[in-house]
C-alpha positions as CSV (number, residue, x, y, z in Angstrom):
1,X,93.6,81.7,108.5
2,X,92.3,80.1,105.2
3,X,94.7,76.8,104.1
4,X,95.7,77.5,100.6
5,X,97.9,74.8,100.2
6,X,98.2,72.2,97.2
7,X,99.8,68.6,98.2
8,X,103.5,67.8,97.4
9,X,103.8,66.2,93.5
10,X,104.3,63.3,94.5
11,X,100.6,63.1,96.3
12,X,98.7,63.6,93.9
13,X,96.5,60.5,92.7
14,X,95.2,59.5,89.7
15,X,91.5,58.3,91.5
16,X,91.7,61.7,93.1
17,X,92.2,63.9,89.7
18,X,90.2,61.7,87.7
19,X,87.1,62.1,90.3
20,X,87.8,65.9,90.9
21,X,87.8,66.3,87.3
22,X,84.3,64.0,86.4
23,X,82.6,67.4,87.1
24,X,81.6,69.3,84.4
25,X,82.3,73.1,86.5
26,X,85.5,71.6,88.2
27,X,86.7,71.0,84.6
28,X,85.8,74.3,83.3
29,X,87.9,75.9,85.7
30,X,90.6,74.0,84.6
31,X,89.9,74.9,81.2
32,X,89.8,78.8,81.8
33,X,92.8,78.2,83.5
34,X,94.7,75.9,80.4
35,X,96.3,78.6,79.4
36,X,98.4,78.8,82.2
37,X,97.1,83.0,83.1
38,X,96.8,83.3,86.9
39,X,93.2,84.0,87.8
40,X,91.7,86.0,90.5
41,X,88.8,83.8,92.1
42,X,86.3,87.1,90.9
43,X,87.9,86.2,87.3
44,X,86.0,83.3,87.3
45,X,82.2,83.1,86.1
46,X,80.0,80.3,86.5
47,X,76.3,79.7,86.6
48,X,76.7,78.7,90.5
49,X,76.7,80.8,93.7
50,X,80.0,82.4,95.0
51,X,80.1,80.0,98.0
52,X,79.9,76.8,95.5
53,X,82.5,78.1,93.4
54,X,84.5,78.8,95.9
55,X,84.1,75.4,97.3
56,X,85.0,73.3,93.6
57,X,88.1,75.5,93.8
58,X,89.1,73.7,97.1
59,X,88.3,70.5,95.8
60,X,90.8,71.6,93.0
61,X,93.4,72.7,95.1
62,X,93.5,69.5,97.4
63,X,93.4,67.5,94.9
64,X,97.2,69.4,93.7
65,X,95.0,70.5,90.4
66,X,95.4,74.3,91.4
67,X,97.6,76.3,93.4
68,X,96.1,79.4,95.4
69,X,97.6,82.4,96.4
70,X,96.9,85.1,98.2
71,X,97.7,88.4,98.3
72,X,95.7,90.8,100.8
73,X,92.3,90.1,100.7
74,X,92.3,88.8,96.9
75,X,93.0,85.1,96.1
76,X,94.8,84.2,93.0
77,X,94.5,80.6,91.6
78,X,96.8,78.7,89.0
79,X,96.8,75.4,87.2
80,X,99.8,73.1,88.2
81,X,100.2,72.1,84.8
82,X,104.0,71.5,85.3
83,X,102.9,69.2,88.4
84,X,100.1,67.5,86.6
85,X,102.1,66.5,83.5
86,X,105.4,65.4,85.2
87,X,103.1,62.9,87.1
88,X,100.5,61.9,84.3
89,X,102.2,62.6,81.0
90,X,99.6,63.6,78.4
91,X,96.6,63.1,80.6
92,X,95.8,66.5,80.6
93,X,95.9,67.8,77.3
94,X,93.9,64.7,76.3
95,X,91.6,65.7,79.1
96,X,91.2,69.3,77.5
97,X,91.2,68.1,74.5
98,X,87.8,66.2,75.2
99,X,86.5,68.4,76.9
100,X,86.3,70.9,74.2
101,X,85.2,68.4,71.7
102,X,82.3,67.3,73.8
103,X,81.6,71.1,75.0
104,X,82.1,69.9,78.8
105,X,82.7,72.9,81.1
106,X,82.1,75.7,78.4
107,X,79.5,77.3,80.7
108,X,82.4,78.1,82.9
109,X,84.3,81.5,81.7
110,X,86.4,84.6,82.6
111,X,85.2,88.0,83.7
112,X,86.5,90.5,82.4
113,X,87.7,93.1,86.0
């Protein structure tokens, strides 16, 4: 059985986000997922193979960026924004915020199913 958990609130780490988040596909994930839609992991489009996608998804979701369900056979990922800002008030949105502006993770987008 696959692990799809996220940890607890509480341990998640500042090092640990800001080093999951240095990579430019990691944080286009996040921003496809800013909007706070839950995404199937087909949703997701980037200019890397299924298997790497699927593996920067794990590294989100251990890190308590994401939160994974699933459902059958399909896999549904969120953004624990709630978490993420309780924890690190304003980090994100200045995060996104940056992102955009500098046109990091834009290659990153949703399919349409």
């Amino acid at each position: 059985m696959l692990d799809h958990s996220s940890p607890a609130d509480s341990e998640i780490t500042l090092p640990q986000l800001m080093g999951v988040l240095s990579d430019p596909t990691r944080l286009g994930v996040v921003r496809v997922l800013s909007d706070g839609a839950e995404r199937g992991w087909g949703q997701l489009c980037a200019p890397v193979s299924k298997s790497t996608l699927s593996h920067h998804l794990k590294i989100l979701r251990h890190a308590g960026v994401t939160q994974t369900r699933q459902e059958g056979t399909r896999c549904y990922v969120t953004l624990r924004r709630d978490a993420l800002e309780a924890r690190f008030p304003g980090l994100l949105p200045a995060l996104l915020s940056a992102a955009i502006a500098d046109n990091v993770g834009e290659h990153v987008t949703e399919r349409d199913l």
